[in-house]
C-alpha positions, 0 to 999 in steps of 0.5 A: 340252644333253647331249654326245649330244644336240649329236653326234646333231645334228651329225652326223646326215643330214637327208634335205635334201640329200646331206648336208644338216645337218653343221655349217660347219667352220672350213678347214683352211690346209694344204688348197687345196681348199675347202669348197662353199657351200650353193648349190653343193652344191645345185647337186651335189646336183640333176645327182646327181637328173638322172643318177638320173632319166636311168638310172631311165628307162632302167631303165623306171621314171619318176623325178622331180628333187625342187626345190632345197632353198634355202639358208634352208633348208638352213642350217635344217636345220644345227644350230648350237651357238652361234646368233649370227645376228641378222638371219637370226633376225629373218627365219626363227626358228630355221628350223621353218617352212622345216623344216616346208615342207620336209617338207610339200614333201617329202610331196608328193614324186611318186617317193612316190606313184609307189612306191605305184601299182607292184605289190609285184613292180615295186617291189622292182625298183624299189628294186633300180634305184634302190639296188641289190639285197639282195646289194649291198655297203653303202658303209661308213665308221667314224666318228672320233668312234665307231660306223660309217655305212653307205649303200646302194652300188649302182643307179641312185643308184651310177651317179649318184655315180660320174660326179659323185664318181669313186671312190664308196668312196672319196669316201663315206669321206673324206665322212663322216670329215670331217663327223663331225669336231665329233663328236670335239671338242665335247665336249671345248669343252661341259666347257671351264670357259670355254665353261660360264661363258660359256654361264652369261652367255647364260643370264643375258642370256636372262633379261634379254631373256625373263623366262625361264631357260634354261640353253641354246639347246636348251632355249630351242628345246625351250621355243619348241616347247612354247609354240607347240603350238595356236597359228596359224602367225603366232602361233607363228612370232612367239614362235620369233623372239623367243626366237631374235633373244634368243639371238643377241643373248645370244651376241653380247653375252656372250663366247659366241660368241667363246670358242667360236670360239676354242676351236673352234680350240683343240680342233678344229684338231689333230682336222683337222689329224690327218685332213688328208688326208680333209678335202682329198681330200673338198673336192677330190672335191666341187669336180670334182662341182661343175665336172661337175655345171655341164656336166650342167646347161648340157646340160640 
């Protein structure tokens, strides 16, 4: 497991929801505002569909709301250095065939199939509708941990944001500085001597429990990969689960997933600390979107 490997996963955007893979991070005490949960961010995130539909209709385009994205589903798509849920393990895996349904689903997408009956003319105003033109401003945000995220600023989705988020620059900003947080403090925990000992009696655990080794979870879940290519759906989700229910066994019994937890704190509690201010005015923007996101849907 490489300190790239575990940023990209943590803070990259999966297309599940607006943003749908960043990892759940510990509350900060001096923020009274908190984070949304799963179901409450889907609840944003479909007024944010129903207002692109309505102003897309407008702008003479049909538009479709795509379903909810549950949240399995949801937490599949969130990538999770230390797995240590047992039961959801037992249940899903670690999350492929939610994430392959997902994505069967979103092939299926009719906006897709609609984009590709316009003419090459009606789609470019299409996209103009929907994202804003050529010579529309990016939304742009640098990054704590490095590098700067941009995202189309202006159409129909702007207009959406802008009655559930207010400030769209602002809230883009504040947004993205407090995902990409785990990006400036893990890898500070993954050379920590007592994070590297601890993943060593995971992976001696492993062995125990699979006959195999595997020097971390991402190399169990790249294993699971490599092992079920050919196989049926059952036979591969059969294998998944082993191996997963195994690594979450393997951190509850070793000391990994509370050292982590504790040096989660260690490490990252002064990154939050430091960007206070992003993390409040992010968690208190996504609960006015979630109170004006039930009023649009008790209207529907």
């Amino acid at each position: 497991m490489t300190i790239a490997t575990v940023i990209s996963a943590l803070t990259v955007l999966t297309g599940c929801t607006s943003n749908p893979a960043r990892p759940t991070a510990p509350a900060v005490t001096a923020s009274p505002a908190r984070e949304l949960s799963p179901a409450e961010q889907g609840r944003v995130d479909q007024a944010e569909q129903r207002l692109v539909q309505r102003c897309m209709v407008q702008e003479g385009f049909r538009y479709w709301v795509f379903p909810r994205v549950d949240a399995d589903t949801f937490r599949a798509f969130t990538y999770r250095l230390v797995q240590d849920d047992v039961e959801w393990s037992r249940e899903h895996g670690y999350g492929e065939r939610l994430r392959q349904a997902f994505f069967k689903a979103k092939k299926r997408d009719r906006n897709l199939s609609y984009q590709k009956g316009l003419t090459p003319a009606e789609r470019d105003r299409y996209t103009t509708a929907l994202q804003g033109g050529r010579d529309t401003p990016m939304l742009s945000a640098r990054l704590p941990s490095g590098g700067t995220v941009r995202s189309p600023g202006g159409g129909c989705m702007r207009f959406a944001r802008s009655e559930l988020y207010g400030d769209v620059e602002a809230f883009f900003q504040a947004d993205k500085i407090a995902t990409d947080l785990t990006g400036v403090y893990v890898p500070k925990v993954m050379r920590d001597p007592r994070f590297t000992g601890a993943l060593k009696a995971w992976s001696r655990c492993m062995r125990d429990l699979t006959g195999r080794d595997y020097a971390d979870s991402d190399a169990a879940r790249a294993d699971v990969r490599k092992r079920t290519a050919g196989f049926g759906a059952s036979q591969a989700q059969a294998i998944e689960t082993d191996i997963a229910v195994a690594d979450a066994t393997c951190a509850r019994r070793t000391s990994l997933r509370d050292i982590f937890s504790r040096l989660d704190r260690e490490y990252g509690d002064p990154v939050r600390a430091r960007y206070a201010d992003e993390i409040a005015t992010r968690n208190r923007t996504k609960l006015a979107a979630l109170r004006r996101a039930d009023r649009i849907g008790a209207h529907d």
